[in-house]
N, CA, C and O atoms as a GROMACS GRO file, in nm:
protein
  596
    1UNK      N    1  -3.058   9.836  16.764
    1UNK     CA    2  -3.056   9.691  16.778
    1UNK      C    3  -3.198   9.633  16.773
    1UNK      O    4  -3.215   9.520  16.728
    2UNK      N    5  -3.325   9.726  16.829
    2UNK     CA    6  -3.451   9.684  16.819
    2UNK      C    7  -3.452   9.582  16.638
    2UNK      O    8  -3.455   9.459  16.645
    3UNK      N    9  -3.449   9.632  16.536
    3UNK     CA   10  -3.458   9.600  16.395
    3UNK      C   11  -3.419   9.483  16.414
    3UNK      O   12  -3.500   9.392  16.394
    4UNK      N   13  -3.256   9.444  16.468
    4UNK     CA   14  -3.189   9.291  16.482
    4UNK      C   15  -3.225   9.220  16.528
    4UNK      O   16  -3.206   9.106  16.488
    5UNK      N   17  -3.321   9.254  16.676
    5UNK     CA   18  -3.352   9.153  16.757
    5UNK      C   19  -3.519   9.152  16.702
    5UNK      O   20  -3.592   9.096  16.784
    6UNK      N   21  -3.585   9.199  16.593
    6UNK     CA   22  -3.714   9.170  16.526
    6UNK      C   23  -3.665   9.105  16.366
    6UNK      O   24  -3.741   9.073  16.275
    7UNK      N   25  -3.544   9.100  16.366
    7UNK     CA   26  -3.492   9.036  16.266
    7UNK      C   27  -3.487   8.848  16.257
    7UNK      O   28  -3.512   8.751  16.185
    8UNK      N   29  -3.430   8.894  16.399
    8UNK     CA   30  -3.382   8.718  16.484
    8UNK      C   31  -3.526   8.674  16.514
    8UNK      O   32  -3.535   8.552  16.529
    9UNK      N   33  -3.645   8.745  16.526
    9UNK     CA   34  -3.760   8.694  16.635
    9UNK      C   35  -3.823   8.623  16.457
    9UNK      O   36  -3.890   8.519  16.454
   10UNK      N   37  -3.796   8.680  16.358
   10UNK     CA   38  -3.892   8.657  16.245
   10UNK      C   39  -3.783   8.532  16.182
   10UNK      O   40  -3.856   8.469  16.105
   11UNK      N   41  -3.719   8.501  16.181
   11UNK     CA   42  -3.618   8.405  16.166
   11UNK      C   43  -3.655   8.277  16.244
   11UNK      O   44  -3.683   8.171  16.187
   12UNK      N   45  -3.650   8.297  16.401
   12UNK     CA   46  -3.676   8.184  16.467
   12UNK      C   47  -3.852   8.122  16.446
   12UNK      O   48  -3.908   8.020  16.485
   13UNK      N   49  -3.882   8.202  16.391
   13UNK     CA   50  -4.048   8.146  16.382
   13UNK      C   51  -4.019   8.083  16.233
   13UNK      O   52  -4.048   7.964  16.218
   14UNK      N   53  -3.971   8.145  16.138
   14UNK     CA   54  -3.929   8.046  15.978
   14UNK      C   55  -3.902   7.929  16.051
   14UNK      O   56  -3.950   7.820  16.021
   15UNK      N   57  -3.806   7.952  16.174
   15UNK     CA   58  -3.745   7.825  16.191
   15UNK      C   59  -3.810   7.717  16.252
   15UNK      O   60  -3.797   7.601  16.214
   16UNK      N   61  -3.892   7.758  16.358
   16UNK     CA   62  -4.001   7.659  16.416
   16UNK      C   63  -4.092   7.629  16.301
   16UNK      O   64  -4.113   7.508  16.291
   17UNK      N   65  -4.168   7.720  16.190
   17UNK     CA   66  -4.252   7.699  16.120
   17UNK      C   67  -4.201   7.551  16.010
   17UNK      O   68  -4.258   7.442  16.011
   18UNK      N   69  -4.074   7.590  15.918
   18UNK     CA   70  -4.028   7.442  15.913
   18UNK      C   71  -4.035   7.336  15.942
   18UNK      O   72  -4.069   7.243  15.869
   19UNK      N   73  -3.992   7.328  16.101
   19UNK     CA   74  -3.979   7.260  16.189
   19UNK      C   75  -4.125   7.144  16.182
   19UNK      O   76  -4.146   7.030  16.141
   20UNK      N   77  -4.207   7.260  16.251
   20UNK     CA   78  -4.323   7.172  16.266
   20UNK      C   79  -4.429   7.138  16.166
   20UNK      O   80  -4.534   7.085  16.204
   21UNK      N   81  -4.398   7.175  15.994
   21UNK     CA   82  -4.428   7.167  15.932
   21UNK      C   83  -4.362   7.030  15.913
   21UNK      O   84  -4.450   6.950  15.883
   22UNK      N   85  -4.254   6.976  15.917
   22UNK     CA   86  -4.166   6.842  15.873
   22UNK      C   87  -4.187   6.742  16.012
   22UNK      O   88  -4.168   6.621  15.996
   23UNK      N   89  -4.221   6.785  16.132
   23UNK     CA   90  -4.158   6.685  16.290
   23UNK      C   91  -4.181   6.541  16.203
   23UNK      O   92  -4.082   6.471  16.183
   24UNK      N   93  -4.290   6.505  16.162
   24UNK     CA   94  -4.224   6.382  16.154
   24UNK      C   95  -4.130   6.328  16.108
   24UNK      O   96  -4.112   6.208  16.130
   25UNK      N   97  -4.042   6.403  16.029
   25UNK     CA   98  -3.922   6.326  15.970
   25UNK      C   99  -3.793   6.443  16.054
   25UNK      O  100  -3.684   6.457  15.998
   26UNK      N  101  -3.823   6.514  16.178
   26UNK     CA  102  -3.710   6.591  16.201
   26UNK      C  103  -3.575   6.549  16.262
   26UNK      O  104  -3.478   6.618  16.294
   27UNK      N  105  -3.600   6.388  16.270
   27UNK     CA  106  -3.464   6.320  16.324
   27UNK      C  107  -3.386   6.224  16.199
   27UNK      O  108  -3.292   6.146  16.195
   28UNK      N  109  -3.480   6.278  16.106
   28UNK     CA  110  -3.412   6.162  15.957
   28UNK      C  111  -3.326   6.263  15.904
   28UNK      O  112  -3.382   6.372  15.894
   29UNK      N  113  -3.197   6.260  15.866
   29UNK     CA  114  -3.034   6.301  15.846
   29UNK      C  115  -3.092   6.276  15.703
   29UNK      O  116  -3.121   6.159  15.678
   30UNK      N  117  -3.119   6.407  15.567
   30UNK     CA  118  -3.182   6.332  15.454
   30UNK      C  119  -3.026   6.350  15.398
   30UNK      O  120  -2.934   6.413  15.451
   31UNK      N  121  -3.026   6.258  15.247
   31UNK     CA  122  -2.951   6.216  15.164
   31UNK      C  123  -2.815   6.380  15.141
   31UNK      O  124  -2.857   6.496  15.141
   32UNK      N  125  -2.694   6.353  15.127
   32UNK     CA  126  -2.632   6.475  15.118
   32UNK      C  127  -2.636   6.583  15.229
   32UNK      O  128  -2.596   6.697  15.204
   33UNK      N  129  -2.690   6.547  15.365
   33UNK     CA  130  -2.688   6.645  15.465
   33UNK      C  131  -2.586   6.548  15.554
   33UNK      O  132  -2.553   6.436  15.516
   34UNK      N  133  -2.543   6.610  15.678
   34UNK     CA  134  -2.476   6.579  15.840
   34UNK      C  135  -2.554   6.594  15.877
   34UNK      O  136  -2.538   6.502  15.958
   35UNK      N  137  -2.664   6.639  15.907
   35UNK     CA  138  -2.740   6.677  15.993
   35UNK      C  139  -2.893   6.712  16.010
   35UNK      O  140  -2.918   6.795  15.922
   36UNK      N  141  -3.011   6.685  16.087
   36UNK     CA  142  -3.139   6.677  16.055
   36UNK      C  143  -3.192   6.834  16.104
   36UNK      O  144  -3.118   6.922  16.150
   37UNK      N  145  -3.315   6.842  16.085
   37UNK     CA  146  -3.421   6.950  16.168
   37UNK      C  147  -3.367   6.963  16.253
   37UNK      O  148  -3.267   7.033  16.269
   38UNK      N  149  -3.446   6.871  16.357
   38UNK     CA  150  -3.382   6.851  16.492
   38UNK      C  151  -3.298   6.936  16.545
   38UNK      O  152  -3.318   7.031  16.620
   39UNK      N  153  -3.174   6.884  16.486
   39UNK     CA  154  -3.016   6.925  16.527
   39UNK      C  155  -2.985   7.088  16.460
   39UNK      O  156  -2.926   7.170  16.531
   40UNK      N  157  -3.028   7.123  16.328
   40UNK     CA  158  -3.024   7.266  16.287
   40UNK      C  159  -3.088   7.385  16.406
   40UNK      O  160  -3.032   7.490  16.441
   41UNK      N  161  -3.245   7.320  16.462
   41UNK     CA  162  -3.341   7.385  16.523
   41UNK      C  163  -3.236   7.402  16.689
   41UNK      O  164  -3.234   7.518  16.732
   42UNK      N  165  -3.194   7.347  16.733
   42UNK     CA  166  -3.116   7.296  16.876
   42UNK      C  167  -2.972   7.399  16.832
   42UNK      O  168  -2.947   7.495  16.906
   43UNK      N  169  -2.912   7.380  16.748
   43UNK     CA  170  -2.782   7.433  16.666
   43UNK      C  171  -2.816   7.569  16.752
   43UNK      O  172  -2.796   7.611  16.867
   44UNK      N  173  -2.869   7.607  16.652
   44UNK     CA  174  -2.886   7.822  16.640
   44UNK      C  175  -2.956   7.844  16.798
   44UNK      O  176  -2.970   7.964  16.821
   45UNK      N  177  -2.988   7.783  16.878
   45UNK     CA  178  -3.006   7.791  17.011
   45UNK      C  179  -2.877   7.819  17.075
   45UNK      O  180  -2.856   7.932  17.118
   46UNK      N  181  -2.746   7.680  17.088
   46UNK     CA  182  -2.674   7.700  17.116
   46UNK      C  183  -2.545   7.777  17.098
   46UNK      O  184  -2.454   7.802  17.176
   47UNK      N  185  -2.568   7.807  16.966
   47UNK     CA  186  -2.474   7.913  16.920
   47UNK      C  187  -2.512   8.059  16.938
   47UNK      O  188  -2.444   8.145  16.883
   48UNK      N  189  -2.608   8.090  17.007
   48UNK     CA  190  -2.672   8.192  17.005
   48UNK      C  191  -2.592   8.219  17.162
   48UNK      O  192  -2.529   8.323  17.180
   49UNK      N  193  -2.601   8.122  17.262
   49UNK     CA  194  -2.538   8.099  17.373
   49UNK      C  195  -2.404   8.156  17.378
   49UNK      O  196  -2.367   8.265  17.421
   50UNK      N  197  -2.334   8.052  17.321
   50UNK     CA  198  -2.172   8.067  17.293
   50UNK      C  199  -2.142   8.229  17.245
   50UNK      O  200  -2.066   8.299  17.313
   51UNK      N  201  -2.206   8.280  17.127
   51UNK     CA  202  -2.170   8.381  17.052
   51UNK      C  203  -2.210   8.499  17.194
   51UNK      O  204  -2.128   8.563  17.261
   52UNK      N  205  -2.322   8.497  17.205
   52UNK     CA  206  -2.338   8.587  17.323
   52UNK      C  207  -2.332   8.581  17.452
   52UNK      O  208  -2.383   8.680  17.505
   53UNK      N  209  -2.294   8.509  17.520
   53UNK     CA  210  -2.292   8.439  17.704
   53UNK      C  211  -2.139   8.385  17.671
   53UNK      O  212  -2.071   8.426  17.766
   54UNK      N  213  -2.098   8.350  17.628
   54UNK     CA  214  -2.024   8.254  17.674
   54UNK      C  215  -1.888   8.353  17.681
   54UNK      O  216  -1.804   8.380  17.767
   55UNK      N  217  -1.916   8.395  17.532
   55UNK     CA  218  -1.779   8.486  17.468
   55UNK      C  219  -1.779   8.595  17.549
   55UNK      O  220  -1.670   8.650  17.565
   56UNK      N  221  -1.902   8.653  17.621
   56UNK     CA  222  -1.838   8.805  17.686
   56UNK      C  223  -1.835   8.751  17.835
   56UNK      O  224  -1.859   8.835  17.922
   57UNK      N  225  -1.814   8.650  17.867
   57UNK     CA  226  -1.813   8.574  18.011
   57UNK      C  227  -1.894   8.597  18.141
   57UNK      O  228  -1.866   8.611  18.260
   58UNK      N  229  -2.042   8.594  18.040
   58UNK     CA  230  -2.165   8.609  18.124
   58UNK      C  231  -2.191   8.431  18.152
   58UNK      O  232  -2.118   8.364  18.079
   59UNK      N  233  -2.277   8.356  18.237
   59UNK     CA  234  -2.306   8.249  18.238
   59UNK      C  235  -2.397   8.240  18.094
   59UNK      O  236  -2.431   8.330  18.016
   60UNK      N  237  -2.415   8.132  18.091
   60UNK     CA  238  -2.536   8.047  17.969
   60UNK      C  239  -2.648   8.064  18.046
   60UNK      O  240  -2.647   8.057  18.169
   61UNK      N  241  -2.792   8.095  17.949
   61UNK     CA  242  -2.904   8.097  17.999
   61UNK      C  243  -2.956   7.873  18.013
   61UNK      O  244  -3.032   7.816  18.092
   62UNK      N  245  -2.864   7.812  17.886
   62UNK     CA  246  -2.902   7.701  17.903
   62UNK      C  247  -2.770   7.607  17.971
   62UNK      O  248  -2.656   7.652  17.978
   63UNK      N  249  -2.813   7.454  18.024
   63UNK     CA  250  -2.706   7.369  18.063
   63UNK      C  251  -2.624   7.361  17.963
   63UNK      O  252  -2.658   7.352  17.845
   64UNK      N  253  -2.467   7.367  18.025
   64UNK     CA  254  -2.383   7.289  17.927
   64UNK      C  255  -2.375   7.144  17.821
   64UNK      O  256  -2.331   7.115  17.710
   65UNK      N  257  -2.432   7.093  17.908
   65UNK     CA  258  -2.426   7.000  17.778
   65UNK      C  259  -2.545   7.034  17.725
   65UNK      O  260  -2.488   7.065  17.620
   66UNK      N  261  -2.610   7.047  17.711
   66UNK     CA  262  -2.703   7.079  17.598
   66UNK      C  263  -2.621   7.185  17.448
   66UNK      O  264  -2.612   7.155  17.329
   67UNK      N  265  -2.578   7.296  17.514
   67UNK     CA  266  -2.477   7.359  17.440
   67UNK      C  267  -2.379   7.276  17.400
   67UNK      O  268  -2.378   7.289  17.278
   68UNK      N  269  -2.305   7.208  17.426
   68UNK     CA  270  -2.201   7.102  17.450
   68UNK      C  271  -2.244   7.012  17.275
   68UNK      O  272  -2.184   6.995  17.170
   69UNK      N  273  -2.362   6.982  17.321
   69UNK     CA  274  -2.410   6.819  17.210
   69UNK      C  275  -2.486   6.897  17.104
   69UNK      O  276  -2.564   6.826  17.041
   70UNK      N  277  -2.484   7.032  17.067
   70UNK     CA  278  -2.536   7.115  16.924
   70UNK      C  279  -2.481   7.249  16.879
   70UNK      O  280  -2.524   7.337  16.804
   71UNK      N  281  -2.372   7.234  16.949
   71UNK     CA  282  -2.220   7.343  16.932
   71UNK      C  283  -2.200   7.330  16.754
   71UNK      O  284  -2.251   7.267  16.662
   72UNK      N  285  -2.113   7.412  16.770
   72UNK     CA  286  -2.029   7.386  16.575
   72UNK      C  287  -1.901   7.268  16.615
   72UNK      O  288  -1.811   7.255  16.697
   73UNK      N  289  -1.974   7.176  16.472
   73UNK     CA  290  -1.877   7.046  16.498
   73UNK      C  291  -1.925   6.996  16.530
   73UNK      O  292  -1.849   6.900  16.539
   74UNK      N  293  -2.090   6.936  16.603
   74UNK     CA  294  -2.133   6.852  16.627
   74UNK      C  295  -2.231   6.764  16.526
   74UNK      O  296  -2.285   6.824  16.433
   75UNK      N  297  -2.251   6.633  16.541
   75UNK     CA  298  -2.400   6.598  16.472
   75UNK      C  299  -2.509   6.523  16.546
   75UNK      O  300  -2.494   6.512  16.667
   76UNK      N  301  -2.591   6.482  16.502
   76UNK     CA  302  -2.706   6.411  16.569
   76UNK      C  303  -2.653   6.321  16.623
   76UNK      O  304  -2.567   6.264  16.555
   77UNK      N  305  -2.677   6.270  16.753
   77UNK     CA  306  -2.611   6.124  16.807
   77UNK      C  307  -2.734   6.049  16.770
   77UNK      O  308  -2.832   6.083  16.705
   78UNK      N  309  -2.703   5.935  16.829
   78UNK     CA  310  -2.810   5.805  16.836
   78UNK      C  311  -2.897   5.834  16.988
   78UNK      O  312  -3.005   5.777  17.007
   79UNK      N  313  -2.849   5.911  17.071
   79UNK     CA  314  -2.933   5.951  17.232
   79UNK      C  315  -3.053   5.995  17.153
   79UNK      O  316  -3.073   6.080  17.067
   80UNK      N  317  -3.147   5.876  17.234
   80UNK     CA  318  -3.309   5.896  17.241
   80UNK      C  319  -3.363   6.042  17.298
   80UNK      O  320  -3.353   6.088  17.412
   81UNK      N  321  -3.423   6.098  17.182
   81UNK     CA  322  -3.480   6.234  17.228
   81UNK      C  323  -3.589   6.215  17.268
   81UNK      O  324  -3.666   6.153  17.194
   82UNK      N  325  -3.651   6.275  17.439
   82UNK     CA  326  -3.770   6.258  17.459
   82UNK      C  327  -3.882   6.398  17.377
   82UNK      O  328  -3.852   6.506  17.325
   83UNK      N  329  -3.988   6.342  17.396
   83UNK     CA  330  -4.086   6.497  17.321
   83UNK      C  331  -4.098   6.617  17.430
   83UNK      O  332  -4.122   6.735  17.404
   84UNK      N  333  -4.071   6.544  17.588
   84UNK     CA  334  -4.001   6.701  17.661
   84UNK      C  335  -3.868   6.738  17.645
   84UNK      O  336  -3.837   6.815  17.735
   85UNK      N  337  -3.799   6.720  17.587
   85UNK     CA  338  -3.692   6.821  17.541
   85UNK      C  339  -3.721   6.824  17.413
   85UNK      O  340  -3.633   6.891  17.359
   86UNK      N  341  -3.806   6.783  17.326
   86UNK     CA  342  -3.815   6.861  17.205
   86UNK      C  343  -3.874   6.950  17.263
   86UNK      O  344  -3.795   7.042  17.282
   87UNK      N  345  -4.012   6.980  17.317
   87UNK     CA  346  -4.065   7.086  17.395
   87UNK      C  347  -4.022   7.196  17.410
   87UNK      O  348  -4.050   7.304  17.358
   88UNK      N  349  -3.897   7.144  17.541
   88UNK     CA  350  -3.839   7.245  17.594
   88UNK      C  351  -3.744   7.338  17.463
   88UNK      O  352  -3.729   7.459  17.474
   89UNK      N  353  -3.697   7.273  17.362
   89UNK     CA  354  -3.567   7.309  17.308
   89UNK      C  355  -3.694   7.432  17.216
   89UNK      O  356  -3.676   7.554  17.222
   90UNK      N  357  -3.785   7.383  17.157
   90UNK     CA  358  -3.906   7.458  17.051
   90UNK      C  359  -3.907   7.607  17.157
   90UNK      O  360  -3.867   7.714  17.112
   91UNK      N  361  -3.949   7.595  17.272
   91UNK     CA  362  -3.978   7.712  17.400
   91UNK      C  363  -3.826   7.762  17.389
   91UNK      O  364  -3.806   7.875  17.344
   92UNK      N  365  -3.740   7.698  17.420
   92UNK     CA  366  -3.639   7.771  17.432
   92UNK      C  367  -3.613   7.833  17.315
   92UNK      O  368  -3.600   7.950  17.351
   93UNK      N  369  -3.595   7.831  17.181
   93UNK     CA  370  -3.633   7.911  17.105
   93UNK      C  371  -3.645   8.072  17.090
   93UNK      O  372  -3.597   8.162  17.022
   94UNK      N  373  -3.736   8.054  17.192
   94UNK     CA  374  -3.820   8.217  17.182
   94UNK      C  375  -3.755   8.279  17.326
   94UNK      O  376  -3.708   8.391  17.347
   95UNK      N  377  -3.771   8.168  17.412
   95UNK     CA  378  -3.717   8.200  17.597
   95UNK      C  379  -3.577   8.310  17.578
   95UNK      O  380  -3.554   8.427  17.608
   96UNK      N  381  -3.514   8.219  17.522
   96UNK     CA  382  -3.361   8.263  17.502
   96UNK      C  383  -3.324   8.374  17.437
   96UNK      O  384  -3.229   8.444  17.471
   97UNK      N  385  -3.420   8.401  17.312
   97UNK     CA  386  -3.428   8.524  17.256
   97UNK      C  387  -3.461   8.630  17.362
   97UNK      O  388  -3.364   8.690  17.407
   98UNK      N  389  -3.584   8.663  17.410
   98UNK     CA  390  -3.613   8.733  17.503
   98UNK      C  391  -3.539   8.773  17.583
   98UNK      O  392  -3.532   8.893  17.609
   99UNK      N  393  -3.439   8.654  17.660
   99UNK     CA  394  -3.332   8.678  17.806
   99UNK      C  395  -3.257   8.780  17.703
   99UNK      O  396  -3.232   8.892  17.747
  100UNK      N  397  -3.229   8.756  17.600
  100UNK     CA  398  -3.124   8.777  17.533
  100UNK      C  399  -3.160   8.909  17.516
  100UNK      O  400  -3.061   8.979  17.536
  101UNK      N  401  -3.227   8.954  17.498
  101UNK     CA  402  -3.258   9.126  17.440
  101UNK      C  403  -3.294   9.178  17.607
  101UNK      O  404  -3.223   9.269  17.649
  102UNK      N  405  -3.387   9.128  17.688
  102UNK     CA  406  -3.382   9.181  17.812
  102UNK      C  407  -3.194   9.223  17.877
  102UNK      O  408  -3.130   9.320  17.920
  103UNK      N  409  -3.170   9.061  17.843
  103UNK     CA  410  -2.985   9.111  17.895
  103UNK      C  411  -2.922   9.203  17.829
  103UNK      O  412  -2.839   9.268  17.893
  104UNK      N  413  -2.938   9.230  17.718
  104UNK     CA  414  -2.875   9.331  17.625
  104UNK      C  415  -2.949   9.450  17.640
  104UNK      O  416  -2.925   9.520  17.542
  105UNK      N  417  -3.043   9.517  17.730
  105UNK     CA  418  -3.096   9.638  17.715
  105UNK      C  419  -3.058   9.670  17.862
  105UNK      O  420  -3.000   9.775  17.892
  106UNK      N  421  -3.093   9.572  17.956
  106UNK     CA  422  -3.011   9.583  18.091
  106UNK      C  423  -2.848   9.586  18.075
  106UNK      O  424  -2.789   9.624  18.176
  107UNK      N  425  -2.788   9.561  17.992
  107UNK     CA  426  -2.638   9.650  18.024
  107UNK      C  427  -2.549   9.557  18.062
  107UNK      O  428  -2.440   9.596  18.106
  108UNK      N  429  -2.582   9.392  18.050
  108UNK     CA  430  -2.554   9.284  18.132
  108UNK      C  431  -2.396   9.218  18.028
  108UNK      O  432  -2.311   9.143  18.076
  109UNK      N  433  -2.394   9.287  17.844
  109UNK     CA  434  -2.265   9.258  17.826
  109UNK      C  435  -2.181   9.409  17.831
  109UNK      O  436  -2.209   9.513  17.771
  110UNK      N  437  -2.058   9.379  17.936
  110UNK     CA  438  -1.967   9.444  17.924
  110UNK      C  439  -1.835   9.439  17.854
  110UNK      O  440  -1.788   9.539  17.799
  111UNK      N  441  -1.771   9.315  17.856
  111UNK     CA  442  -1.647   9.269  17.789
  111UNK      C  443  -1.724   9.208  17.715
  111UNK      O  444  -1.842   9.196  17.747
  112UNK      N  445  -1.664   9.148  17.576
  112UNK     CA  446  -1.675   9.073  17.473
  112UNK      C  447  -1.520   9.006  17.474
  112UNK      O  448  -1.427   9.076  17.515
  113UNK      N  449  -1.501   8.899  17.440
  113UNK     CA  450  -1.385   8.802  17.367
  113UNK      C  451  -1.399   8.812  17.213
  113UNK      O  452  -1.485   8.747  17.153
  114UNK      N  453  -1.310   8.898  17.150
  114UNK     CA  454  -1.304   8.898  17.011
  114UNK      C  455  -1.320   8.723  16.921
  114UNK      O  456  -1.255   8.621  16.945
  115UNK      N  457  -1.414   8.741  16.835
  115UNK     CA  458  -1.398   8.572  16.760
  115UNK      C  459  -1.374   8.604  16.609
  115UNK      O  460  -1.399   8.705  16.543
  116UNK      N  461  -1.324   8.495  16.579
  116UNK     CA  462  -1.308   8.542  16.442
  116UNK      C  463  -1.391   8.410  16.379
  116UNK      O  464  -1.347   8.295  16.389
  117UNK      N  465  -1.538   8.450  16.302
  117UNK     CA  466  -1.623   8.323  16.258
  117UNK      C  467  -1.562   8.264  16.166
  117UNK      O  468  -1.473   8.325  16.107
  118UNK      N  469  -1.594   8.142  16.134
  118UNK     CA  470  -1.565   8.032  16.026
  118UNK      C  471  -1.653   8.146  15.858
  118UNK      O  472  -1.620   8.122  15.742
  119UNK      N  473  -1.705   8.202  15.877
  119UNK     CA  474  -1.771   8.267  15.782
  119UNK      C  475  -1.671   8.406  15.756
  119UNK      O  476  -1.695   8.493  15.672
  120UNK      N  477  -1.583   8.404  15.826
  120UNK     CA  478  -1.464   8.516  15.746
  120UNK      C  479  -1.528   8.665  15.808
  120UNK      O  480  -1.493   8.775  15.764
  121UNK      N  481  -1.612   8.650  15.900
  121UNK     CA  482  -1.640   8.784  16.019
  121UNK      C  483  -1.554   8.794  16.151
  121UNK      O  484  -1.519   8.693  16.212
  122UNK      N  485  -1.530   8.892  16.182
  122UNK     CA  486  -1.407   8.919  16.319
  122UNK      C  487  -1.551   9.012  16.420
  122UNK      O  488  -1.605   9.122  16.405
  123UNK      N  489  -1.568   8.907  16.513
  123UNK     CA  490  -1.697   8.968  16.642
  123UNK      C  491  -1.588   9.052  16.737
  123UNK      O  492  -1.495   8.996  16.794
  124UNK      N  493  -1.613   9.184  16.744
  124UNK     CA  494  -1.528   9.252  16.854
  124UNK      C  495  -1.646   9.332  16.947
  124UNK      O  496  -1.618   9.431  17.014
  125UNK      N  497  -1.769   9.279  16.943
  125UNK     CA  498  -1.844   9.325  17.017
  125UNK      C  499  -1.975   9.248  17.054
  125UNK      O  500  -2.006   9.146  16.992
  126UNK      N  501  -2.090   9.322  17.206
  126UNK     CA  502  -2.169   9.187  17.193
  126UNK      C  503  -2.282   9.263  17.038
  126UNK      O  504  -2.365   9.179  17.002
  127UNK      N  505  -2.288   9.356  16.981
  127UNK     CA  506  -2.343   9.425  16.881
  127UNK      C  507  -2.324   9.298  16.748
  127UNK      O  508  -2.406   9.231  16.684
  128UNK      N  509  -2.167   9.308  16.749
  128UNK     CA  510  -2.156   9.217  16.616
  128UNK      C  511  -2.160   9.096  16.672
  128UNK      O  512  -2.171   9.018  16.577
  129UNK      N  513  -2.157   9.043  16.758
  129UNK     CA  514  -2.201   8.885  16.786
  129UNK      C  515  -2.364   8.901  16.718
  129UNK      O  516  -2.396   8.871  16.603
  130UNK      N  517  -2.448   8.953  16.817
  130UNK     CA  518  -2.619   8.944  16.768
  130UNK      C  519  -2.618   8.944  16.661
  130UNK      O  520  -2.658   8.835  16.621
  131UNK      N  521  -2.576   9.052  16.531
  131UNK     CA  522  -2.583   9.052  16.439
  131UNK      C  523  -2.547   8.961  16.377
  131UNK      O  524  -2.627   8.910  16.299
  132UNK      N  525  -2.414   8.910  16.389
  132UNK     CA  526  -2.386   8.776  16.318
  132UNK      C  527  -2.509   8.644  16.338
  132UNK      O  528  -2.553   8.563  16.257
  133UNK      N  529  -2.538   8.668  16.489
  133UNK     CA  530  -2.608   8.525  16.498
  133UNK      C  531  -2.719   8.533  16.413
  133UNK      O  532  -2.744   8.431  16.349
  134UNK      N  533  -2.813   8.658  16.393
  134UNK     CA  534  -2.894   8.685  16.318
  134UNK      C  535  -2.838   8.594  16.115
  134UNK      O  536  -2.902   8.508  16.054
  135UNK      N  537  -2.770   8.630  16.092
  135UNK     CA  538  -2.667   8.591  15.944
  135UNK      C  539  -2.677   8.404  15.994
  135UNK      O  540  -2.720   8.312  15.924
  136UNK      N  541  -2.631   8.397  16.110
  136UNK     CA  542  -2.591   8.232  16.119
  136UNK      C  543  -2.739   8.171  16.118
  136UNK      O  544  -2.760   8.058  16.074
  137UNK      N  545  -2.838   8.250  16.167
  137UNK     CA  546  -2.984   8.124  16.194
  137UNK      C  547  -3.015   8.178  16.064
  137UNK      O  548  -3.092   8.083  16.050
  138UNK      N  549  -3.032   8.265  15.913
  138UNK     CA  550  -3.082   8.232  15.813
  138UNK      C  551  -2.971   8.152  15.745
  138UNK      O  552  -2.993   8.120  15.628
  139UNK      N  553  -2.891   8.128  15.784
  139UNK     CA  554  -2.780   7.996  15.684
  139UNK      C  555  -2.886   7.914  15.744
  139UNK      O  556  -2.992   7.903  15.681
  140UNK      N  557  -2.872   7.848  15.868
  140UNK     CA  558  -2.964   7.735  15.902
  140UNK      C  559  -3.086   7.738  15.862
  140UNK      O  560  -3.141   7.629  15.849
  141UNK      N  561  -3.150   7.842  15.836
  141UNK     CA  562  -3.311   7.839  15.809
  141UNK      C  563  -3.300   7.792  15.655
  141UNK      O  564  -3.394   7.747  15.589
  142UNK      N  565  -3.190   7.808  15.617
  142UNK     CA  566  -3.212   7.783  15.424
  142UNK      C  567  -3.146   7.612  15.440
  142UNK      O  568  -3.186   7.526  15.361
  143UNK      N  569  -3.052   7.581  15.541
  143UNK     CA  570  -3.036   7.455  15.551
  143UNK      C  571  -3.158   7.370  15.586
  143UNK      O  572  -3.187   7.265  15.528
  144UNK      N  573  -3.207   7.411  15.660
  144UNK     CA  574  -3.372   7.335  15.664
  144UNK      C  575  -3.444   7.339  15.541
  144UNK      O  576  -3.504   7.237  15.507
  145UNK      N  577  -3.448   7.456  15.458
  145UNK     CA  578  -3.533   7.442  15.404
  145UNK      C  579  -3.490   7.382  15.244
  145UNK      O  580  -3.561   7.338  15.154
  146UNK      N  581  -3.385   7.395  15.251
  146UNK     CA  582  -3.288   7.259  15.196
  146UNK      C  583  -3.371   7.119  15.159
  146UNK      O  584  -3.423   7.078  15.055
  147UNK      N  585  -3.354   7.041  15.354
  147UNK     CA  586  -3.392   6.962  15.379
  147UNK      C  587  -3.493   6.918  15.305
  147UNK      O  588  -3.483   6.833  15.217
  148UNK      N  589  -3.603   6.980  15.341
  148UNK     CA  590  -3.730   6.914  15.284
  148UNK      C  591  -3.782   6.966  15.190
  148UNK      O  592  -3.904   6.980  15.190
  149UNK      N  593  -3.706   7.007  15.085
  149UNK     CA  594  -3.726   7.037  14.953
  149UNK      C  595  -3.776   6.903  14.863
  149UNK      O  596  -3.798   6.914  14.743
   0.00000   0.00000   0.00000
């Protein structure tokens, strides 16, 4: 799993690197998208949650609504983002990764809830969750980089 979780770490930096290569336009929704920077960068946070915490019925490292308002199915609202939770969400990023491989080497998933993804994968473990999420943040990383093409 070391390879996956240096897979995900080189992924989330494409993804911040984007990111802060565009901030000033990361809340503009461009032409033919649902959805901005912003909300892609926040996305693969919270699905990272769900796919691994939620589904093997460990707690979330983050609040619910935060997970809640950048789940699958959501889009950008009109709620004023302050630049400390952009902050925090950029940190969380990397934070969450870390818990995430610390929890996974400590032994912390035992059950998994089988999912079956919108991408035509069946997760019967927390192994193929990581892995998938790894697959789900380069869809988003090419959706960003989409964006500001």
């Amino acid at each position: 799993m070391k390879n996956t979780f240096n897979r995900l770490l080189q992924t989330r930096k494409n993804i911040l690197n984007v990111y802060e290569k565009h901030e000033e336009s990361a809340f503009q929704i461009p032409i033919g998208f649902q959805n901005n920077l912003y909300w892609n960068l926040a996305h693969c946070i919270a699905t990272q949650q769900i796919l691994c915490y939620k589904l093997s019925n460990n707690p979330m490292f983050l609040e619910n609504h935060f997970v809640d308002k950048y789940k699958k199915g959501t889009v950008p609202t009109a709620d004023f983002i302050t630049d400390l939770e952009v902050k925090r969400t950029k940190e969380n990023l990397f934070v969450t990764l870390d818990q995430l491989e610390k929890d996974y080497e400590s032994g912390l998933f035992i059950n998994y809830n089988a999912y079956s993804t919108s991408y035509g994968l069946n997760l019967k473990s927390i192994e193929d969750a990581i892995e998938f999420n790894t697959i789900h943040e380069g869809l988003h990383l090419g959706y960003m980089m989409a964006m500001v093409k």
